[in-house]
SEZAVO-408993 format. One line per field, with one value per residue (C-alpha): residue in one letter; residue number from 1; x, y, z. Coordinates in Angstrom, 2 decimals, always signed. Each point is the difference from the previous one (the first is absolute). Layout:
BEGIN
aa	A	...
i	NUM	...
c1	X	...
c2	Y	...
c3	Z	...
REM end
This chain:
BEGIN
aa	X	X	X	X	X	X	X	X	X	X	X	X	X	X	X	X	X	X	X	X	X	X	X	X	X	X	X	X	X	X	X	X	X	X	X	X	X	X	X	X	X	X	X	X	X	X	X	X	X	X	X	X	X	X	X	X	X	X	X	X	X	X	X	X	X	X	X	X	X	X	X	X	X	X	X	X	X	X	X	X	X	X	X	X	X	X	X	X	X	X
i	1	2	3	4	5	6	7	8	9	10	11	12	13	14	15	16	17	18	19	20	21	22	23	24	25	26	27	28	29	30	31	32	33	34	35	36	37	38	39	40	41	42	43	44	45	46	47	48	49	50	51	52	53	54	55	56	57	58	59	60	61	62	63	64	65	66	67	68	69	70	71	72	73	74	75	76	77	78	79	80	81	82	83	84	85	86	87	88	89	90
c1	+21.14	+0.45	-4.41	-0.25	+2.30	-1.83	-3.47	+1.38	+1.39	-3.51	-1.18	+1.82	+0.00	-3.86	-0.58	+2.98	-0.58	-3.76	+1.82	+1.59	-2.59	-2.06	+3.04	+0.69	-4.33	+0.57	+2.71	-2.80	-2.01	-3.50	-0.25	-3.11	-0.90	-2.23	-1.68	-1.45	-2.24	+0.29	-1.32	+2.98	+2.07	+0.05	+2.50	+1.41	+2.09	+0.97	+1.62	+1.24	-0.13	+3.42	-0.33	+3.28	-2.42	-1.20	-1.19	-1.99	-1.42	-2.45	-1.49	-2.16	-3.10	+0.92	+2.83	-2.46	-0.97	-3.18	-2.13	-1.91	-2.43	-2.16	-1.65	+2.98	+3.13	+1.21	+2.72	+2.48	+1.70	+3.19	+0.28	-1.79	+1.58	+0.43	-1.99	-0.73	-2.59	-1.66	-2.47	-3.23	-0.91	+3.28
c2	+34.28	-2.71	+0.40	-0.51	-3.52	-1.10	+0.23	-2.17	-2.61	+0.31	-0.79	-2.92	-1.56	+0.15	-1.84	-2.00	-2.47	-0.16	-1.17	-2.84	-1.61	-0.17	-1.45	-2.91	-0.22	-0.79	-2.60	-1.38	-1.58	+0.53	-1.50	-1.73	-1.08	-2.70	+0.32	-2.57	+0.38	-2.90	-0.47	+1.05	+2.12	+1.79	-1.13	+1.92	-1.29	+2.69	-1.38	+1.59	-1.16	-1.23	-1.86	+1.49	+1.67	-2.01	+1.32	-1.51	+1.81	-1.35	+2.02	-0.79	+2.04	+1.75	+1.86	+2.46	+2.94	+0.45	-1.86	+2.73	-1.87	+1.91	-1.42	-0.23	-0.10	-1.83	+2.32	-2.07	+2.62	-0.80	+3.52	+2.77	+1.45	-3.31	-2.54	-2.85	+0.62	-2.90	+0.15	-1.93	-0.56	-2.28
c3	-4.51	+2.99	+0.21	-3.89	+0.79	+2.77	-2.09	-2.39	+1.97	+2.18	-3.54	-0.98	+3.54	-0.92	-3.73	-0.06	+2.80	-1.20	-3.44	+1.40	+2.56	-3.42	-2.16	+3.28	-0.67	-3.76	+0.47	+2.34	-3.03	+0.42	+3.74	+1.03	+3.67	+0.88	+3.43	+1.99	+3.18	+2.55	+3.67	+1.30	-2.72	-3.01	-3.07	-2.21	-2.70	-2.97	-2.91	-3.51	-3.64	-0.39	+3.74	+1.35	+2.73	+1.92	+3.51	+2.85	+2.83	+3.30	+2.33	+2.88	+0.27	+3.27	-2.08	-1.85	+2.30	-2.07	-3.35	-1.87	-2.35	-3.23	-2.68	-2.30	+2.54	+3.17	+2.01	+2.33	+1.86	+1.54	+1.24	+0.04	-3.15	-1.85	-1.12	-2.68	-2.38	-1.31	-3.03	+1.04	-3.77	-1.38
REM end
């Protein structure tokens, strides 16, 4: 009986925290970042529909531990598991 409870908990631990990071996402509304390359920094400014987001963000080239550039994507890694993913073509 205690193994049958501990599945479902296991279980709900799983979906239900997914649920809400995409409900916080939603009340988001449809955000859109503008990025700028300088000499010395990148911009980033993201911004939502309704304009109560409104987030800016500089960092200095020396930041990213690697630039991975294809035909359709630029990847700024900050780590080695993270990175921003620009679309070349908007």
């Amino acid at each position: 009986m205690e193994s049958v409870l501990g599945i479902i908990l296991e279980i709900m631990l799983y979906f239900i925290p997914g649920k809400m990071q995409y409900k916080s996402f939603v009340k988001l509304g449809n955000p859109t970042s503008f990025i700028t390359f300088t000499d010395n920094i990148v911009k980033m400014v993201t911004e939502n529909e309704r304009g109560d987001l409104h987030e800016k963000n500089e960092y200095c080239y020396n930041v990213f531990c690697k630039v991975v550039e294809t035909n359709e994507y630029i990847f700024l890694f900050l780590t080695e598991r993270s990175a921003f993913l620009i679309d070349k073509s908007t």
